[in-house]
N, C-alpha and C positions, 0 to 999 in steps of 0.2 A: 464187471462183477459188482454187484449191491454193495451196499456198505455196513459196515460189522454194527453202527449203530444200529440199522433194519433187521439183521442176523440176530443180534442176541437184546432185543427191547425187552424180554420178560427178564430180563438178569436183573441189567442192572435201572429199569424201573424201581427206583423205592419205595413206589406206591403200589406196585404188583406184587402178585403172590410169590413170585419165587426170588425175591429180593435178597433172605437168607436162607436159601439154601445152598447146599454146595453137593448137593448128593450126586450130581448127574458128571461131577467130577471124578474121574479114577483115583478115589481120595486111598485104595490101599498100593496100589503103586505109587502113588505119590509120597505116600511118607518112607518107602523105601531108597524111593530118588534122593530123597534130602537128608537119609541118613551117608547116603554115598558121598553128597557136597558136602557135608558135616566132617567127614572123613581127609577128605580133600584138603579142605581146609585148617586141618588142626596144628598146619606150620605155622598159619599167619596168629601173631599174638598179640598184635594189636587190633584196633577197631578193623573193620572189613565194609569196604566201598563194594554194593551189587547192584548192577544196573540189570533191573528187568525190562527185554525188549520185549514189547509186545504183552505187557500184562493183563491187559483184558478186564476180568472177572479181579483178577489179585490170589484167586485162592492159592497158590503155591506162593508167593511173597508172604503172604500171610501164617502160610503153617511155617515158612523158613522162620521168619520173623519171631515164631513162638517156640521155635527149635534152637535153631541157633543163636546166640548172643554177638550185641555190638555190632550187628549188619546193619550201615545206612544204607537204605533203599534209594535207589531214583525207579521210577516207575514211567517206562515208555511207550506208549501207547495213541494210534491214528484219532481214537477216541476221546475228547473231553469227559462226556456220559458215564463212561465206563471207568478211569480213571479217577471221577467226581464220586463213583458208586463206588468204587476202594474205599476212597477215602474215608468216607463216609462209617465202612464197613474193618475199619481198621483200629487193633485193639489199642486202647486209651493208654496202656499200663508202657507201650513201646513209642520210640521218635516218631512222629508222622514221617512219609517219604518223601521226597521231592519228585515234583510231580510234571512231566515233560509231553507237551502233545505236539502229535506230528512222526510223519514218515521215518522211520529211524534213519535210511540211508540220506535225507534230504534235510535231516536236522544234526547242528553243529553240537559235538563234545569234546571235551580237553580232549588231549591225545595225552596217553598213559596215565590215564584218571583212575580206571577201578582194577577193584582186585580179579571180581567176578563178570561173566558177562551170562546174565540167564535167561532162555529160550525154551519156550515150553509149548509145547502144542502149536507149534504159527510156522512154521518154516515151508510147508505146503502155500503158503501166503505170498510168498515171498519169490518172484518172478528171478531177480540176478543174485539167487547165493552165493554169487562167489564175490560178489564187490562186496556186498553183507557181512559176511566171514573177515574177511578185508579189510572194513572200517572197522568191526569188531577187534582184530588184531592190533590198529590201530590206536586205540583207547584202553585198551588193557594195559595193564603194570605189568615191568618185567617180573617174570613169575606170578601174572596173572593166569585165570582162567577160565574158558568157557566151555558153560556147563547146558547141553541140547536135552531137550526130551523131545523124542519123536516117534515115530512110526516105521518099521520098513514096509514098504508096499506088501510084501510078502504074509505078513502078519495081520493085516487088516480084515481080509477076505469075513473071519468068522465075525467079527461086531456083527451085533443084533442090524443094524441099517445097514450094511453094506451088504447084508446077507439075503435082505428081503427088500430090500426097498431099489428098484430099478435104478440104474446107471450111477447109483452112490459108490461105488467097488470102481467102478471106472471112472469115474471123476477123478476119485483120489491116487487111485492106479495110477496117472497121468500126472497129477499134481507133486506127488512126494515122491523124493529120491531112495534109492536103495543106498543103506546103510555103509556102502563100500564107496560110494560117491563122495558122498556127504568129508568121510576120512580124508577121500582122495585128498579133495578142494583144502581139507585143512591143512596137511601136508604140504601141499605147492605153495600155498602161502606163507607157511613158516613157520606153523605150530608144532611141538613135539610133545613127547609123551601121551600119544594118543590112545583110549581105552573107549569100548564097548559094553555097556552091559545090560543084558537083557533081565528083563523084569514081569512076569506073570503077573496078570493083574483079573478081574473080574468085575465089572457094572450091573449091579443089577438094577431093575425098574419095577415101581413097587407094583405097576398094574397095565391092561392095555391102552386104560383113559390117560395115563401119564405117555406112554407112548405118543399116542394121538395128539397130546398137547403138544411135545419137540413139535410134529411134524407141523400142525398149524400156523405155530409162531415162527417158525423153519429158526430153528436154533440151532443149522449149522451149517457151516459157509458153504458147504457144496450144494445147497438150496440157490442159489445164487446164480449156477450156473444153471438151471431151469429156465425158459420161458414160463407165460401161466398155462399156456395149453398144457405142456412137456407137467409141469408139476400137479395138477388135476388129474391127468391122468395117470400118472404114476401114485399120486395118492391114494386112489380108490384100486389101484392093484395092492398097492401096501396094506390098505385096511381089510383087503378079503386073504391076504396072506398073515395077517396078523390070528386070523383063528383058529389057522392049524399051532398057534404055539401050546394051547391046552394049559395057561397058567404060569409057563419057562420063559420069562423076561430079563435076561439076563445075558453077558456076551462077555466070553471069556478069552484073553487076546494077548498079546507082550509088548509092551513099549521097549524102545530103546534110549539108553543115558549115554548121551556122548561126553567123552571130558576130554581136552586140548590144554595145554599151559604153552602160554610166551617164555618162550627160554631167554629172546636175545632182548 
């Protein structure tokens, strides 16, 4: 698989154009999701330790960060780059995060360190979730919790890319678990009070040259598993399917919010 540096260089380039944007993020699902962990959270009354695995881009750290109050951040992330473009991208008025690179399963944390453990779009990334979940349980406080945003395969099919763009819907198909799995593994492991909640969300894209752009710079990880042949040619099917849209750039879909708490 490529490396998420190669996947997402127009992100977090600082000297690129889409340095600040965040548009291409499901940013109205997302501020639903953090009104759920805001919820979640309103036992804890003191300060709130949240380790984000996999935070990428930062933008869900970020809008938490401006949501919620007295969340220290650790930000975990394979990427230095990406991690550096947070920081970077991170408001002055809040603590900076503590900032951790390296494989989450392969990198050392206290055991019952944090409150929160947040997962946001990456678990399709992620080859043994169940050691994942594992260590995660692991680190969390009692009456910690971890908080997933995902996909169930089921739900993907309509996105604008997996609807027109060849073997995207089957990548991911393969890659991401259904929503009853995911439960299962957290159950065997020893999480209770497990909840689901599904969230209507909608991306739009302001045009077909914005389209074209993701696909160029392949800003997303299922570009990855392409050869160049496999992705040239699927390209140029993409772009003569792209005409029948008539101006509807847009892909309307449901993510899911997993929540787990450590009882013991």
């Amino acid at each position: 698989m490529g490396s998420r540096k190669n996947i997402y260089q127009s992100f977090f380039d600082f000297k690129g154009p889409n340095y600040n944007s965040y548009a291409r993020y499901p940013s109205e699902g997302l501020e639903k999701c953090i009104y759920i962990l805001k919820e979640k959270l309103k036992h804890i009354k003191k300060d709130i330790s949240l380790l984000d695995i996999g935070s990428g881009l930062g933008v869900p750290a970020i809008k938490i960060a401006l949501t919620i109050p007295n969340v220290h951040f650790t930000l975990n992330d394979i990427s230095i780059s990406l991690l550096e473009s947070c920081e970077r991208k991170w408001p002055k008025s809040i603590n900076k995060p503590t900032l951790v690179c390296g494989n989450f399963l392969k990198t050392y944390f206290n055991f019952n360190n944090f409150d929160v453990a947040f997962c946001s779009f990456m678990l399709h990334l992620i080859n043994d979730q169940y050691s994942f979940f594992k260590k995660v349980y692991e680190i969390l406080k009692k009456d910690g919790v971890v908080f997933i945003v995902t996909h169930d395969p089921k739900d993907i099919s309509s996105l604008i890319f997996h609807k027109y763009f060849p073997r995207f819907n089957e990548i991911d198909q393969i890659r991401m678990k259904p929503i009853g799995k995911i439960t299962a593994m957290l159950e065997d492991i020893g999480f209770k009070e497990i909840e689901v909640k599904r969230i209507e969300y909608q991306i739009t894209y302001d045009s077909i040259e914005e389209l074209i752009e993701i696909i160029e710079k392949k800003d997303f990880s299922a570009f990855a598993h392409y050869n160049t042949e496999e992705y040239e040619v699927a390209k140029e099917v993409f772009y003569d399917r792209l005409k029948s849209l008539e101006g509807v750039y847009h892909s309307s879909s449901i993510m899911s919010c997993i929540i787990a708490k450590k009882i013991a």
